[in-house]
C-alpha positions in Angstrom: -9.6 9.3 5.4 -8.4 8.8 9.3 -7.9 11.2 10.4 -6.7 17.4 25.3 -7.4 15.5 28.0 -5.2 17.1 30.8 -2.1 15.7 32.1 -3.7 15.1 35.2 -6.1 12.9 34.3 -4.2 11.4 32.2 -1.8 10.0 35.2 -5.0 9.4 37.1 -6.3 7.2 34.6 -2.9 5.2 34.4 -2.4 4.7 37.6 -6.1 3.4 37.7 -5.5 1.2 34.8 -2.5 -0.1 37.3 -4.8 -0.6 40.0 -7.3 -2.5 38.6 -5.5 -4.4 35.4 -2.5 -4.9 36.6 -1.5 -7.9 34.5 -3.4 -7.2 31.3 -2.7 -4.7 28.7 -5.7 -3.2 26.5 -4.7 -3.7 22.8 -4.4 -0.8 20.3 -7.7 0.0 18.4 -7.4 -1.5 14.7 -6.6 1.6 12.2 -9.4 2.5 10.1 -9.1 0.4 6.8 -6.9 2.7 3.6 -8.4 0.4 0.5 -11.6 -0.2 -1.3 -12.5 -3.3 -3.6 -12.6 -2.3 -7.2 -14.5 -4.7 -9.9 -13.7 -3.7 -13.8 -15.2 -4.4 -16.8 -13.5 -4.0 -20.1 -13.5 -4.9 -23.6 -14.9 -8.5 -23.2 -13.1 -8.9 -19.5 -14.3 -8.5 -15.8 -10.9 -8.3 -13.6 -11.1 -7.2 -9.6 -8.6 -4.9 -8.0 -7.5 -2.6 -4.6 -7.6 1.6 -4.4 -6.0 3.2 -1.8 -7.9 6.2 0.4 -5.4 8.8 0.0 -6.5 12.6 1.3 -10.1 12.7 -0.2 -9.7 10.9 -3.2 -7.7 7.8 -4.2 -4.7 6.2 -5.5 -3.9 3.2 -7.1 -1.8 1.0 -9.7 -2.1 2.3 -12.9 -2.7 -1.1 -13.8 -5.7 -2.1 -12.0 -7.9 1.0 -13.8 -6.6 0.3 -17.3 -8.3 -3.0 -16.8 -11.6 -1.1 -17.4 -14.6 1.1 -16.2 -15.5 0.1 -12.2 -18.5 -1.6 -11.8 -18.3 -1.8 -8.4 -16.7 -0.1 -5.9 -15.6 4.1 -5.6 -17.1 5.7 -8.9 -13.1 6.6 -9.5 -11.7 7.7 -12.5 -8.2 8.6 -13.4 -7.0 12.3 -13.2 -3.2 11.7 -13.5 -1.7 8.8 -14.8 2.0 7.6 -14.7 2.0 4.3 -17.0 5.7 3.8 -16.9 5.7 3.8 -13.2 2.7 2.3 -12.5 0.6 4.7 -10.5 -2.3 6.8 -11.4 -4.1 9.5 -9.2 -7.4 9.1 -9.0 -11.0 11.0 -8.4 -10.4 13.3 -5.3 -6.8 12.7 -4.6 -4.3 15.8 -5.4 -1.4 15.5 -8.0 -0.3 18.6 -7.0 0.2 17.9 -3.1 3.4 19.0 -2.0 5.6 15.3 -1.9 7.2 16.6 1.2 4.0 16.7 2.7 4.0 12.6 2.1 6.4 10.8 5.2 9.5 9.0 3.9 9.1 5.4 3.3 10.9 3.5 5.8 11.0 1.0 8.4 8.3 -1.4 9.6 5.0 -1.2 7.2 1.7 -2.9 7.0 0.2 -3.7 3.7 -3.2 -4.0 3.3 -5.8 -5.0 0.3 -8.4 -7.4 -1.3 -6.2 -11.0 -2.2 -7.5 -12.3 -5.4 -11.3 -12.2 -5.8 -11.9 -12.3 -1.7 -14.5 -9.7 -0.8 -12.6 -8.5 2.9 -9.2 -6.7 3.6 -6.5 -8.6 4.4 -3.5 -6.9 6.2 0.0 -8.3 6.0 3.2 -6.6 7.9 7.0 -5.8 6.5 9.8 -3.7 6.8 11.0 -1.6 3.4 14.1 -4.2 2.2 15.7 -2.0 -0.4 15.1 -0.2 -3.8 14.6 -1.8 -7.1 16.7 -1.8 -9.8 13.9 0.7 -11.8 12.8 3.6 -9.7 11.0 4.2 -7.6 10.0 0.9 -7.2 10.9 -0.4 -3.7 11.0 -3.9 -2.2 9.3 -4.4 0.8 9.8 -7.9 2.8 6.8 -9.8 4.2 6.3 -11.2 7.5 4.0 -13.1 5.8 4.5 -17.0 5.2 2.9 -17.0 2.3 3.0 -14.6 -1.2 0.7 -11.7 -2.0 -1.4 -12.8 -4.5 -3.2 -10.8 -7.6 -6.5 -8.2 -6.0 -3.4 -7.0 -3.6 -2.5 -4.5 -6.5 -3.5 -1.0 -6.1 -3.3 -1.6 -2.0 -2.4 0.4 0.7 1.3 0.5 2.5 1.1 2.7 5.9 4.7 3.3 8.4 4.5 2.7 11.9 2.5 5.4 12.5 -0.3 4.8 10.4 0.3 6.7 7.9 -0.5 5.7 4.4 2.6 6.5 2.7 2.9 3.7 -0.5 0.9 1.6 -3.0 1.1 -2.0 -3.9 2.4 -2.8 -7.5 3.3 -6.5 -7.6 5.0 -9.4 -5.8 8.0 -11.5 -5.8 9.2 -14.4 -3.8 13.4 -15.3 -3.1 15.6 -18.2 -1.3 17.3 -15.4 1.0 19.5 -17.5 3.7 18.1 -20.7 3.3 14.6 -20.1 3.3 12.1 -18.6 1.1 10.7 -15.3 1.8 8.2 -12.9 0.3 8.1 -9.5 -1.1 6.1 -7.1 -2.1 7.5 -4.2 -5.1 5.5 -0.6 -4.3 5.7 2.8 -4.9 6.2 5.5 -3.1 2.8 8.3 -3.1 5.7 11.2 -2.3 7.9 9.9 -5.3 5.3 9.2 -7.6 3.8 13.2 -6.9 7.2 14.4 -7.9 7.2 12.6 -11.2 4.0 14.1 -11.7 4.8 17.1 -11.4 8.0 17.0 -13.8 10.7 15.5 -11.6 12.1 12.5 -13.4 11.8 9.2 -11.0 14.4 8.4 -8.8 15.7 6.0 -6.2 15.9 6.8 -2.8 20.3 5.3 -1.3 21.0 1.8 -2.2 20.9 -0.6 0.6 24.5 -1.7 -0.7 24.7 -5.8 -1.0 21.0 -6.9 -1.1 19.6 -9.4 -3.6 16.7 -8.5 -5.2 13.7 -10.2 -6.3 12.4 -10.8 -10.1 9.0 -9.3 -10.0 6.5 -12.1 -11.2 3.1 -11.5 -12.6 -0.1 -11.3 -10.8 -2.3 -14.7 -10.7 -4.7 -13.3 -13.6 -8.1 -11.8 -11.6 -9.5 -11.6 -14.8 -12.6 -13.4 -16.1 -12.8 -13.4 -19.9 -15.7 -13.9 -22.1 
């Protein structure tokens, strides 16, 4: 979905950049956005949701396309579901990559996907906090000061390098050392292709001694008629 200048010029142009800037920095283009808006109608219900660009297809919560038929958005459709876990593969995407071809998830993180019923991105950073208790769920915690709210489902995660690596499953806020701060549950695209492709689901090693969070529901983004 994202996807050689010669060593001499590169020095040339740093050093010019030191010449002529040489108290400002120029700031790193934005990456290219990893999630599409999603509007569903079902039996009698319209509900709104995030899908995650992942190699030429998509990925998302398996709960955001049970919620119905999209409307509007990617004409995506299921091709590989995991209900249990939460995850389905979607029109385009590849249940039968190679996980190892999907980077570990670890470290710094940015989330990113459609709060609620808003119509633009939003993009919220973290660092991975520890497994949950039902694999391969992991917590991630926010920098954010305030929660994720419901349309964040289905959402992109990408690591430091840009990578989109994870997808957004649900939310959960905790008093952690006096103060309350925010998480966000998701699941790993390398773990969920294993359990696709017959591996049982597993969690990656404990970070020994951390509290988890309950995970809440979603605010309802359903309208019902």
């Amino acid at each position: 979905m994202r996807f050689l200048i010669p060593a001499a010029l590169t020095v040339a142009l740093g050093v010019a950049t030191l010449v002529f800037w040489p108290t400002g920095t120029i700031p790193p283009a934005s990456p290219d956005p990893c999630t599409d808006r999603v509007f569903l109608e079902g039996d009698g219900t319209f509900s709104w949701g995030s899908v995650t660009r992942w190699r030429k297809g998509y990925v998302t919560a398996f709960h955001v396309i049970a919620e119905g038929t999209v409307k509007t958005g990617p004409p995506v459709t299921s091709i590989g579901s995991l209900e249990a876990t939460d995850f389905a593969f979607l029109s385009g995407s590849d249940p039968k990559a190679d996980p190892a071809t999907v980077p570990v998830l670890a470290g710094p993180v940015t989330l990113e996907g459609f709060p609620a019923r808003a119509t633009a991105r939003e993009r919220v950073s973290g660092t991975v906090y520890a497994p949950d208790t039902v694999p391969p769920g992991i917590w991630i915690i926010l920098d954010h000061p305030e929660p994720l709210v419901g349309g964040f489902s289905g959402g992109c995660v990408r690591d430091r390098q840009g990578r989109v690596v994870a997808v957004i499953m649900g939310a959960s806020t905790m008093d952690l050392d006096g103060r309350s701060r925010h998480f966000a549950r998701v699941i790993p695209i390398r773990a969920a292709l294993r359990e696709i492709q017959g591996q049982p689901p597993t969690a990656p090693v404990a970070f020994a001694g951390r509290p988890l969070p309950s995970v809440l529901a979603w605010p309802d983004t359903r309208n019902r008629q």
